[in-house]
C-alpha positions in Angstrom: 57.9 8.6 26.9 55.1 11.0 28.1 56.1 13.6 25.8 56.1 11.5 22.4 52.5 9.7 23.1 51.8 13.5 24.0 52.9 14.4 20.6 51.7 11.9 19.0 47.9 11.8 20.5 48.5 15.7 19.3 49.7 15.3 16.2 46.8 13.1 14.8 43.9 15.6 16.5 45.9 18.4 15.0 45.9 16.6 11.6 42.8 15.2 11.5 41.3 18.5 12.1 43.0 20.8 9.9 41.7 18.0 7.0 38.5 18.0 7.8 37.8 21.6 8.5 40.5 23.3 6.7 40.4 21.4 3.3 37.7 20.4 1.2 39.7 19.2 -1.7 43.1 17.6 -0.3 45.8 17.1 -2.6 49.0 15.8 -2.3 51.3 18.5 -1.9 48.4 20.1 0.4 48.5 17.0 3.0 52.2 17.4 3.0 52.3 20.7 4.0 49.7 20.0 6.3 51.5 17.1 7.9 54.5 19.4 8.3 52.4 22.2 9.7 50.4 19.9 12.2 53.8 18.7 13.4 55.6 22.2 14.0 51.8 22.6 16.2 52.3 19.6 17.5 55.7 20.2 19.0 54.8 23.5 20.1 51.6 22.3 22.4 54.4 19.2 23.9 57.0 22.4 24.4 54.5 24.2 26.1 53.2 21.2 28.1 56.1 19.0 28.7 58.7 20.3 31.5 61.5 17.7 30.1 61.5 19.6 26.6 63.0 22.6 25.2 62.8 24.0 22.5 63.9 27.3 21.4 64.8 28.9 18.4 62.8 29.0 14.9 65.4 27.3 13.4 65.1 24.1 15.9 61.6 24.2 15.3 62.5 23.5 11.6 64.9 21.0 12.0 63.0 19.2 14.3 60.3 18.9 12.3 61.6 17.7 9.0 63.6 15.1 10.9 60.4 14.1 12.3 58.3 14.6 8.9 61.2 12.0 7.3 61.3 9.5 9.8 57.5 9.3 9.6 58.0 8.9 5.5 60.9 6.4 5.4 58.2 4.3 8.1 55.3 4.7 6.0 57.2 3.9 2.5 58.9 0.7 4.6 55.6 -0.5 6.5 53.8 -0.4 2.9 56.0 -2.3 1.1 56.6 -5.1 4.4 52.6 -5.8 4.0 52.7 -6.1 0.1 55.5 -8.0 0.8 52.8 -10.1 3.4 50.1 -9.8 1.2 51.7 -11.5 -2.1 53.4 -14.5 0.4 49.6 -15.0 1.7 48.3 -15.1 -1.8 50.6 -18.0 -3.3 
């Protein structure tokens, strides 16, 4: 539990950083690279941190992160279309 609010609270400094000091124009393929960049960080910093989690191996680093990266997508694409969902039952 520690170790993914650890990631998390990491995750969005790490992001939110790198967008407003790294990028002055963000597109969209930039802010996905970015959000896949900010998590590899991310997980790095918890490895280091956290005694319950390791992780070795570029290859693990990869993995890890693209499950993360789609879990995060398939949420946001879900949660978007539950309050449009919410939003049109409110309006009628």
């Amino acid at each position: 539990m520690i170790a993914t609010v650890l990631f998390w609270i990491i995750h969005i400094v790490v992001q939110f950083l790198a967008l407003r000091v790294l990028i002055r124009q963000p597109s969209i393929a930039l802010a996905g690279l970015l959000a896949l960049c900010s998590t590899i960080i991310s997980l790095v910093i918890v490895n280091l941190l956290v005694d319950d989690i390791s992780i070795s191996g570029a290859t693990t680093y990869v993995l890890a992160t693209l499950i993360i990266w789609l879990c995060t997508a398939v949420a946001d694409i879900a949660g978007g279309r539950l309050i449009r969902a919410r939003r049109r039952e409110d309006r009628t």
